[in-house]
C-alpha positions in Angstrom: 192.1 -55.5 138.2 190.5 -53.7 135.4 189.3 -50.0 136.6 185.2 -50.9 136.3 184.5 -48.6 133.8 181.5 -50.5 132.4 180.0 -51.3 135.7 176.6 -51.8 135.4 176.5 -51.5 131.6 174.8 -55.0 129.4 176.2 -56.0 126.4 175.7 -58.1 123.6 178.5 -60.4 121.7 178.5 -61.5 118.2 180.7 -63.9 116.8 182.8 -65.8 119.8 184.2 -68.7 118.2 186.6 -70.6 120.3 188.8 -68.9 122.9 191.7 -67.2 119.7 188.9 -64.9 118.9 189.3 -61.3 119.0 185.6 -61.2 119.9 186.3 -63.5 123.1 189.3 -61.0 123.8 186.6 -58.3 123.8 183.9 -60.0 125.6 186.8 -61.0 128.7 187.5 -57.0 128.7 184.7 -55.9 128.8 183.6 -58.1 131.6 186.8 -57.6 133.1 185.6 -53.2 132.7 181.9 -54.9 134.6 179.9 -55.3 131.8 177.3 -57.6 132.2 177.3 -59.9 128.7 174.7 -61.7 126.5 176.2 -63.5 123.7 175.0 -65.3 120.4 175.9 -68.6 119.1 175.9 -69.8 115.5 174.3 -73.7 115.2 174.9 -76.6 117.9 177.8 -76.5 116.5 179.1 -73.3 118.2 177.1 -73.5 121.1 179.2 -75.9 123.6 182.4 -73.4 122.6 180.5 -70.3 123.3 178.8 -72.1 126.4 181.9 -73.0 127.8 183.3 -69.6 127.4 180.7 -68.0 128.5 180.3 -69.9 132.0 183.2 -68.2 132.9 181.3 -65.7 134.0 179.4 -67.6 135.9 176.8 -70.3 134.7 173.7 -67.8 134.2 175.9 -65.9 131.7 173.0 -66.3 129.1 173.6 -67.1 125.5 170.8 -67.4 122.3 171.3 -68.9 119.2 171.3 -66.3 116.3 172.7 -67.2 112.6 172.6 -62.9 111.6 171.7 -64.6 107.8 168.2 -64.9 108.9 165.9 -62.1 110.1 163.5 -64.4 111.8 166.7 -65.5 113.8 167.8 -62.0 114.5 164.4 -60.9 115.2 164.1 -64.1 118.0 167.5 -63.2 119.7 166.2 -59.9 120.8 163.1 -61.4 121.8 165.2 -63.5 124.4 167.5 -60.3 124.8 164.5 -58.5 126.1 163.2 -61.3 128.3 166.7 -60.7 129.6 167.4 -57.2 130.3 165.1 -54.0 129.8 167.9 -52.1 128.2 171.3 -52.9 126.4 174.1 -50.3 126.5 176.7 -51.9 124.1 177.1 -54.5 121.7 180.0 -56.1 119.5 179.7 -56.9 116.0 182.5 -59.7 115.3 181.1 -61.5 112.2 182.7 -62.0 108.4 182.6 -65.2 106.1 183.2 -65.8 102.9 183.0 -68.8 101.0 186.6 -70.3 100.9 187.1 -70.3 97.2 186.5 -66.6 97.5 189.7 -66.4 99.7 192.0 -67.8 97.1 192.7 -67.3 93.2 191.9 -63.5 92.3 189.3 -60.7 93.0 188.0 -60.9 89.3 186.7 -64.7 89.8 183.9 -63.8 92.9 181.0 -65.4 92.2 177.3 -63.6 92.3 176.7 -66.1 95.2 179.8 -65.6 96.9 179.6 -61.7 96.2 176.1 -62.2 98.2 177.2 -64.2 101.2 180.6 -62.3 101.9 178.5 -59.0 102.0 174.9 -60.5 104.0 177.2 -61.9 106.6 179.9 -59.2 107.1 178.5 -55.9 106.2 174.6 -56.1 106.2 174.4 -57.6 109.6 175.3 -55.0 111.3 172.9 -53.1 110.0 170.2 -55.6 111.0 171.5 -56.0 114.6 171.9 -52.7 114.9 168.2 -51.9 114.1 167.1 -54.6 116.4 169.5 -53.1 119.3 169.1 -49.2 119.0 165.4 -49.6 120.9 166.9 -51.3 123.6 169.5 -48.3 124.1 167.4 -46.4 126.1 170.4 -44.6 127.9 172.7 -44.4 124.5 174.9 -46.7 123.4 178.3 -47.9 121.7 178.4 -50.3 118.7 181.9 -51.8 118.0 182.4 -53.7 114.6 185.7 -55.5 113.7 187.2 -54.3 110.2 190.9 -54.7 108.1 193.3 -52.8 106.6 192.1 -54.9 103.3 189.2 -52.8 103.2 191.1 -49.6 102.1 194.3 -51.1 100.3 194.7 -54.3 98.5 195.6 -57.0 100.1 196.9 -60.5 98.1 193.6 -63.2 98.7 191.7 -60.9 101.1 189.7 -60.4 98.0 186.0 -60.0 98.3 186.4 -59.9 102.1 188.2 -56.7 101.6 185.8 -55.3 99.3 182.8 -56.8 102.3 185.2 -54.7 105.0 184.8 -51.5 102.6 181.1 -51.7 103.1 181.2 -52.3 106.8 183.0 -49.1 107.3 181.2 -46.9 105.1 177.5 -48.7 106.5 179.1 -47.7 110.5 179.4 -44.0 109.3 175.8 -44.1 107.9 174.7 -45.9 110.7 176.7 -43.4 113.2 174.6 -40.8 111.2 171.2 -42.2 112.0 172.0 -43.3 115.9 174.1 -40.3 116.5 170.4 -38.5 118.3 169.8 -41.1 120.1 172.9 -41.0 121.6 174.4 -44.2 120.2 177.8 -44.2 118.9 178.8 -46.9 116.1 183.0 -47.4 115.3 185.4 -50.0 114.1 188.0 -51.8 115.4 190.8 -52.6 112.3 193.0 -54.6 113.6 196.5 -55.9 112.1 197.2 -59.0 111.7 196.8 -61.4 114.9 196.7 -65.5 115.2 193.3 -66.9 115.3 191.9 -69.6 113.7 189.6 -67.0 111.1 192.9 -65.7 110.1 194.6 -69.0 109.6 192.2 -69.1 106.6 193.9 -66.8 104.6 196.0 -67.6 101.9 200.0 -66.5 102.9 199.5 -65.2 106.8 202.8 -65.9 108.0 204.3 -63.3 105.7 201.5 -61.0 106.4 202.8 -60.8 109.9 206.4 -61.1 108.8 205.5 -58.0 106.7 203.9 -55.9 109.6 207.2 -56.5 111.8 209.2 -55.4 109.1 207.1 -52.4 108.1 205.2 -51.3 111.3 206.6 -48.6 113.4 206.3 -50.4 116.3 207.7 -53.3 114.3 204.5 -55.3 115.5 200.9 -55.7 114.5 198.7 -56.1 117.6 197.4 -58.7 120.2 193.8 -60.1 121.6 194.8 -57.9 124.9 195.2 -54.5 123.2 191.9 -55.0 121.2 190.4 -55.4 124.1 191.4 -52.7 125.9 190.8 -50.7 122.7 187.1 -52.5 123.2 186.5 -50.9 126.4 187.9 -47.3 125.6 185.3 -47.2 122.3 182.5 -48.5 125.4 183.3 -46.2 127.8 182.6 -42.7 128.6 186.2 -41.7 127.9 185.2 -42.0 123.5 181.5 -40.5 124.4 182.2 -37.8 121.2 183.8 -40.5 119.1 181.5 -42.2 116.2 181.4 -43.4 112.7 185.1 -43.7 113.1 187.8 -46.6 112.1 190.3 -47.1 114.9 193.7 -48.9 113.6 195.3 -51.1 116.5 198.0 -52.1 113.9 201.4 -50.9 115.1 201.1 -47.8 113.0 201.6 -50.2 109.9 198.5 -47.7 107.9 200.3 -44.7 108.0 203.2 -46.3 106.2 203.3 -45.7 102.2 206.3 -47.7 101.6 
């Protein structure tokens, strides 16, 4: 049994997918820790997968639809958030996409549209979410976004996602900047390499992780558990002076330069 550590604290999820995803690692922590959680969902699509997920913690667990591409969506989530809870304490920002084609060949090929899309959906968002949640932090807060090494060092078909990663980070330490007197804290999570379905879409993953075993000190990269117990530290009191930072739960493998 997780020590309740987030006991009465609400959160908000962005970006379950199906069961692999690190957000759903995150979400089960920090449930586990006794957060209480509100999550979005991306479509009908999405929604039975989230809804399933979701009821296991219990069948009132409540869920919105929210596609973070379009401000009258974002703005209509926190309408239902508030409808919901007078106050939110944390929230998880687990969102990238690219178009596909911008995942394979090389960097120099991006299109204008795909340039666009790759940094709307995995950098600005945050930014938008996070201007719709800091009202609701009455009490302070902790943001946590998901990043990649691929942000800071090239990485073979990470391509514009890398370059969409690079403007995450640097949009958390302005963000930690603005929120910092209100008490709310803003950090990533970069995570090596781990097997879910997002990660399956890139070009030559198998020798990624090959790679990290080889060249990690702890001759690993990481699992679902250990980001979200990393999740839950960045929540809880225990990282209250920590913000605007990037947290590597990758074996070690960034310190390495060869």
């Amino acid at each position: 049994m997780t020590q309740q550590v987030l006991a009465g604290k609400v959160g908000l999820v962005f970006g379950v997918a199906n069961k692999r995803s690190i957000a759903w690692a995150i979400a089960k922590a920090w449930a586990a820790a006794g957060a209480r959680l509100i999550f979005n969902y991306q479509g009908e699509r999405l929604k039975e997968n989230v809804e399933e997920l979701a009821g296991e913690f219990g069948e009132k667990t409540p869920l919105f639809p929210c596609d973070v591409s379009s401000d009258d969506e974002i703005k209509a989530f926190f309408e239902n958030v508030r409808g919901n809870t007078d106050r939110v304490d944390l929230m998880l920002h687990s969102l990238a996409f690219a178009p596909r084609e911008a995942l394979e060949g090389d960097f120099v090929s991006t299109t204008r549209e795909a340039f666009r899309v790759a940094h709307d959906i995995s950098a600005y968002s945050l930014v938008a979410l996070a201007r719709e949640a800091a009202p609701l932090m009455t009490n302070g807060g902790s943001i946590v976004a998901m990043t990649y090494y691929g942000s800071e060092k090239v990485v073979p078909h990470y391509n514009v996602m890398g370059v969409a990663k690079a403007s995450l980070e640097a949009s958390t330490r302005y963000l930690a900047y603005d929120l910092g007197p209100k008490k709310i804290r803003i950090n990533c999570i970069s995570a090596g390499p781990v097997q879910t379905l997002a990660a399956r879409g890139i070009s030559g993953f198998t020798s990624m992780l090959k790679h990290y075993q080889d060249r990690a000190p702890l001759k690993r990269s990481c699992d679902t558990a250990e980001l979200g117990a990393t999740g839950v530290f960045l929540a809880s009191d225990g990282a209250a002076a920590i913000t605007g930072q990037v947290i590597y739960v990758d074996g070690g493998y960034q310190i390495m330069g060869m």
